[in-house]
C-alpha positions as a printed Julia matrix, in Angstrom:
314×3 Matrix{Float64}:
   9.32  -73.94   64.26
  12.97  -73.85   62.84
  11.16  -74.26   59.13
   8.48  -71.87   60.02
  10.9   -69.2    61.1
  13.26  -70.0    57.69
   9.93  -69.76   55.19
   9.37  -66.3    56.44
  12.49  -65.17   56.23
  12.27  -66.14   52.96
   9.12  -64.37   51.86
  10.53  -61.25   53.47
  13.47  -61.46   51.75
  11.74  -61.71   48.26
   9.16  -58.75   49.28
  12.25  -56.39   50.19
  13.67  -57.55   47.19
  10.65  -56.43   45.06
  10.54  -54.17   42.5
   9.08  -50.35   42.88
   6.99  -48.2    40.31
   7.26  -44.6    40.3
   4.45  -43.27   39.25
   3.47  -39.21   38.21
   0.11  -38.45   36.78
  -0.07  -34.73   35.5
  -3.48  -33.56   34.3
  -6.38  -31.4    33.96
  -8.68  -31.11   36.83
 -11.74  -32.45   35.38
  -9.45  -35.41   34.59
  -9.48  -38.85   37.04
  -6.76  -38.34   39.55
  -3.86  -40.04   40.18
  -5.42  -42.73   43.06
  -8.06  -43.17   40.32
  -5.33  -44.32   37.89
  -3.89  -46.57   40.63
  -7.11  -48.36   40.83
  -7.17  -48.69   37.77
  -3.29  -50.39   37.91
  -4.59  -52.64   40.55
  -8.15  -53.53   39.26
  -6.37  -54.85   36.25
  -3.68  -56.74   38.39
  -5.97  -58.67   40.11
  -6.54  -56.32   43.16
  -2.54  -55.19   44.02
   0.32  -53.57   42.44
   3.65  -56.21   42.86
   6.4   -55.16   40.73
   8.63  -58.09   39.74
  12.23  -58.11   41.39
  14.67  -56.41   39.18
  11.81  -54.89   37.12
  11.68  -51.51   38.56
   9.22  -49.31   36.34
   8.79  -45.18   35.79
   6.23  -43.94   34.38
   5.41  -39.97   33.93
   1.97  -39.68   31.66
   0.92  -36.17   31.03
  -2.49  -35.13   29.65
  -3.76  -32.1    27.65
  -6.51  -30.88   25.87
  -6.22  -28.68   22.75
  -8.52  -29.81   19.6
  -8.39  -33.2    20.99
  -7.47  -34.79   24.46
  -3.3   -36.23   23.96
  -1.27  -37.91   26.32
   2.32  -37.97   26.23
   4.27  -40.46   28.61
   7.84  -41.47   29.58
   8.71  -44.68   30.67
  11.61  -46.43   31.93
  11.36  -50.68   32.35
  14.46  -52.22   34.13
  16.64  -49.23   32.69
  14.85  -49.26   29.03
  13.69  -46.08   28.27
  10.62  -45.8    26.39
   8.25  -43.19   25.0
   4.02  -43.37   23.98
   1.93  -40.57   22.47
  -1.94  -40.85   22.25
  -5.06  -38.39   21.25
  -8.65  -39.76   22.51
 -12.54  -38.23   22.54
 -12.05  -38.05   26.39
  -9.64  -37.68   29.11
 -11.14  -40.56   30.63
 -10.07  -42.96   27.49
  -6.7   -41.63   28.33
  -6.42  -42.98   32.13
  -7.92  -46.46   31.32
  -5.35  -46.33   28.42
  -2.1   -44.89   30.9
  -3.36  -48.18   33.25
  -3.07  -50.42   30.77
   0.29  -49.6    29.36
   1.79  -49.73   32.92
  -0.47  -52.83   33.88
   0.92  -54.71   31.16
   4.96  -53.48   31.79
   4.4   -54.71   35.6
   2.66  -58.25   34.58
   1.56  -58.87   31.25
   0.16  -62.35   32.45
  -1.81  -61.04   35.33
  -3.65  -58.09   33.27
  -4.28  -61.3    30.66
  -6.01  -63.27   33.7
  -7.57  -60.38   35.35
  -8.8   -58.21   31.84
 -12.61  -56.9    31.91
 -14.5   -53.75   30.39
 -12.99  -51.03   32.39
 -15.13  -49.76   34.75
 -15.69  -45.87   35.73
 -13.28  -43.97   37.8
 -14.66  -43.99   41.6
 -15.77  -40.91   42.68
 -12.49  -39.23   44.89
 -13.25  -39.39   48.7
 -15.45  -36.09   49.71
 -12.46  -34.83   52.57
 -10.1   -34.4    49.32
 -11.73  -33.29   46.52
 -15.75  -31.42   46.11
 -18.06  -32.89   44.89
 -18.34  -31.21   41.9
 -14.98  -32.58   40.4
 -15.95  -35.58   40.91
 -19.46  -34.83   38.42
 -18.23  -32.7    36.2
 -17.91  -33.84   32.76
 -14.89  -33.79   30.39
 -14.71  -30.85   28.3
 -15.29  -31.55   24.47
 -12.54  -29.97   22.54
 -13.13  -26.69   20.65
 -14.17  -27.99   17.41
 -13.55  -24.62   15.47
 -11.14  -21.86   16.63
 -10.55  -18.37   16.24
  -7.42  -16.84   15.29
  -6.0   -13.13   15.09
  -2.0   -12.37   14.72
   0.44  -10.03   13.44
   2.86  -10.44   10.5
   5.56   -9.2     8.37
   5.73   -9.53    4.52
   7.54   -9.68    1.74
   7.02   -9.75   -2.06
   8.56   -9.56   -5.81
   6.02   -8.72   -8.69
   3.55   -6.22   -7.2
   6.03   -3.11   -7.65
   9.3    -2.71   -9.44
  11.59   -3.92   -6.67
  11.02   -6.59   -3.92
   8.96   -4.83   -1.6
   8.53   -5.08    2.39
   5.45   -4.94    4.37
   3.72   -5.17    8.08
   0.22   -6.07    8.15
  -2.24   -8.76   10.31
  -4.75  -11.17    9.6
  -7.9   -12.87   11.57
  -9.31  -16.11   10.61
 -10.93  -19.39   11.76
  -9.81  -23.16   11.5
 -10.86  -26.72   12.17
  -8.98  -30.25   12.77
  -8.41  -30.1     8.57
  -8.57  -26.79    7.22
  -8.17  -23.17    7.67
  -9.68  -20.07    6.26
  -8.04  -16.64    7.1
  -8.24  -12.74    6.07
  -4.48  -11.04    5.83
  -3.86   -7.54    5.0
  -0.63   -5.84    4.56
   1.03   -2.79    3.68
   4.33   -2.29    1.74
   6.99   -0.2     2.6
   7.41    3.06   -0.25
  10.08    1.41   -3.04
  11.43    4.21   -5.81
  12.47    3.08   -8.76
  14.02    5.24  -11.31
  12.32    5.57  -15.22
  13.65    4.05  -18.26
  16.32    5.92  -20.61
  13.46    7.77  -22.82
  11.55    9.96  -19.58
  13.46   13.19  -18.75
  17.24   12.58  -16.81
  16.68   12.25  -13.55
  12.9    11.34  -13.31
  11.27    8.31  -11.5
   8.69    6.63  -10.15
   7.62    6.51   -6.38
   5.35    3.09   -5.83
   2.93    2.38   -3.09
   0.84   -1.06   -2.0
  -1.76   -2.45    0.29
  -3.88   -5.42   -0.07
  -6.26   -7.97    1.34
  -5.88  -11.29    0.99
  -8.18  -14.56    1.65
  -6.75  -17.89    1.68
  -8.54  -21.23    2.31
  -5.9   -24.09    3.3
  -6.07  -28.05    3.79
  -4.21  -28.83    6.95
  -2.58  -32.47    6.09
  -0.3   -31.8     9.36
  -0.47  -32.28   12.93
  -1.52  -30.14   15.61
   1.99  -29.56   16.71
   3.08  -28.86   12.66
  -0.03  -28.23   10.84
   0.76  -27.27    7.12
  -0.81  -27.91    3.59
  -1.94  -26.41    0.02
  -3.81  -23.04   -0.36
  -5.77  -21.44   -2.97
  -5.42  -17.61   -2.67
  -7.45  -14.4    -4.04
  -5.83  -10.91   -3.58
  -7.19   -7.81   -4.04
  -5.56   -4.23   -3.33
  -4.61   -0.6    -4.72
  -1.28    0.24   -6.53
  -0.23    3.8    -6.0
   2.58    6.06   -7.95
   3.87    9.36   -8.3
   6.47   11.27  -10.42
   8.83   12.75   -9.47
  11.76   15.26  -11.26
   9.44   16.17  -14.0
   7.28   19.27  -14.38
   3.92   18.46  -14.02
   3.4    15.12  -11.46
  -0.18   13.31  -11.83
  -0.38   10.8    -8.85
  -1.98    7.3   -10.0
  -4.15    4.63   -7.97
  -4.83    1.85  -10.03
  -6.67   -1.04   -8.57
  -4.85   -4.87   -8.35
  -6.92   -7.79   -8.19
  -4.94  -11.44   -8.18
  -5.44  -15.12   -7.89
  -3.27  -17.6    -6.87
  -2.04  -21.17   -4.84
   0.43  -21.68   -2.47
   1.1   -23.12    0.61
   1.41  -22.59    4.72
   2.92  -23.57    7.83
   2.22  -22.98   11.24
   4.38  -23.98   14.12
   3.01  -24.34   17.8
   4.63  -22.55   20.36
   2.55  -23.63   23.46
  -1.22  -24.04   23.72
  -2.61  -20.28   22.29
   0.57  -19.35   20.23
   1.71  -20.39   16.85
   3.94  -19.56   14.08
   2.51  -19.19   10.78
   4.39  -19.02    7.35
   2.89  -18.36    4.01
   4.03  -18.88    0.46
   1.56  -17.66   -2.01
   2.18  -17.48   -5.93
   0.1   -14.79   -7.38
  -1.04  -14.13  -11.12
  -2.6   -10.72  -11.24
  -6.19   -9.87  -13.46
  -5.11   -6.66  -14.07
  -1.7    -5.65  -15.47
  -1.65   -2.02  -15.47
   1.05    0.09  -16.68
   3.42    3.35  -15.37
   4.61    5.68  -17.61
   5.72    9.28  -17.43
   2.73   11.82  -19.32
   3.7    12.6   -23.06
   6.61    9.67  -22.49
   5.95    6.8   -24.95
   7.85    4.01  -22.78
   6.43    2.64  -19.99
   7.96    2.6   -15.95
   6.63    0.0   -14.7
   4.12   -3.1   -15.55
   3.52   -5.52  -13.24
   4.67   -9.54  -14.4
   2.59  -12.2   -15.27
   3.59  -13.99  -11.7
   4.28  -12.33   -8.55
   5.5   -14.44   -4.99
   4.3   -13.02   -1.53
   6.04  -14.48    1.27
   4.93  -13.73    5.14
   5.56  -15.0     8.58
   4.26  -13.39   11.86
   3.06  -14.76   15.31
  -0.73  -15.6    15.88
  -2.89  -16.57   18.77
  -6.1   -19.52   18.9
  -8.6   -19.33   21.26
């Protein structure tokens, strides 16, 4: 009896003195729950969770879905902080793969013993959950989406000073590329004419234009950024000013060009989009005062357009 009594003092001892997991599961409700990831723990444990002594583990997965499902989770092992990041096809993938990881921190040899295709989640018990979570499918992510924003510009080439301008854009983009429509309108620049037109005569300049631009993405979805190829086509405007007779001018500007862009995510709808375009215009038409030989203004051979604004996917 004396034995009896000391060996289960003993095994009490050693169960007190086991280790705990801490375990959060955030996710999206067509996702497997948390008790369906715990099954999963245990299924690949051999039937029940029994963290090592010493070996306390926390673990904080959270799951999204944007172009493709991701899972980001935190993990601390005995004190050891550590960090994964996945993308899968389904939410699904991700769960079997959050079991795993933490299946393998609590007992490497056990999951070794124990390791078999992973089965389906369990349906979750009918008094917590309806039954249509439990049949619903994963949603495929959105293989193509649409975007619209707002931005402001900036450029040096298309009129005689560096020139500001507002404007938007709409476009559409997959996993790799991105195809968008900007326009943009510049703020009214003066600049004054050379030595030969009449003292105190110049130049008042005025631009709009549409431009497309087709980009690679070779970035992420958190930084997405790559090469562009650019066409640009718009209306130069211009009118005298301190001379006699003033003819206003529209002349018609037509460019093509390469660049690059960035765009920054700010959440799950929002980014931050940049744009660097260099731009060689088709059509270099020139400025000049009536019955004045030398010429105001001519556009250069390269121009830069620089923009940044805010945009929204859905």
């Amino acid at each position: 009896m004396l034995a009896l009594a000391t060996l289960g003092n003993a095994r009490l001892v050693r169960a007190d003195q086991a280790g705990a997991l801490t375990f959060s599961w955030q996710a999206p409700a067509s996702c497997p729950s948390r008790g369906q990831v715990s099954g999963e723990i245990a299924r690949l444990l051999g039937g029940i969770i029994r963290v090592p002594q010493g070996g306390d583990i926390t673990a904080r997965a959270v799951v999204e879905h944007g172009l493709t499902w991701s899972l980001a989770m935190d993990t601390e092992l005995a004190g050891r902080p550590g960090r994964r990041s996945l993308e899968a096809a389904s939410c699904q993938d991700l769960a079997n793969a959050a079991a795993l990881i933490i299946a393998l921190m609590i007992d490497p040899d056990a999951v070794a013993a124990h390791a078999t295709t992973p089965q389906p989640a369990a349906a979750p018990p009918p008094v917590t959950a309806p039954p249509a979570t439990a049949t619903a499918p994963d949603r495929k992510p959105r293989v193509v989406e649409f975007l619209v924003g707002i931005l402001a510009a900036g450029s040096y080439g298309t009129l005689p000073s560096i020139d500001a301008g507002l404007g938007g854009g709409i476009g559409l983009q997959g996993r790799r590329w991105r195809a968008e429509l900007r326009g943009s309108y510049g703020l009214r620049r003066d600049q004054k004419a050379w030595a030969a037109a009449p003292a105190g005569a110049y130049g008042q300049f005025n631009f709009w234009a549409v431009a497309f631009a087709a980009c690679f993405n070779v970035g992420s979805e958190s930084l997405a950024f790559g090469p562009c190829a650019d066409a640009e086509v718009g209306v130069t405007s211009a009118k005298g000013f301190g001379v006699s007779q003033s003819l206003p001018a529209d002349t018609l500007w037509s460019a093509l060009g390469a660049g690059g862009y960035a765009a920054i995510s700010l959440g799950h709808h929002l980014d931050l989009p940049l744009h660097l375009d260099v731009l060689a215009p088709l059509r270099r038409s020139e400025f000049v005062f009536k019955n004045e030989p030398e010429r105001v203004f001519q556009a250069p051979a390269v121009g830069v357009r620089v923009s940044a604004g805010i945009e929204l996917r859905f």
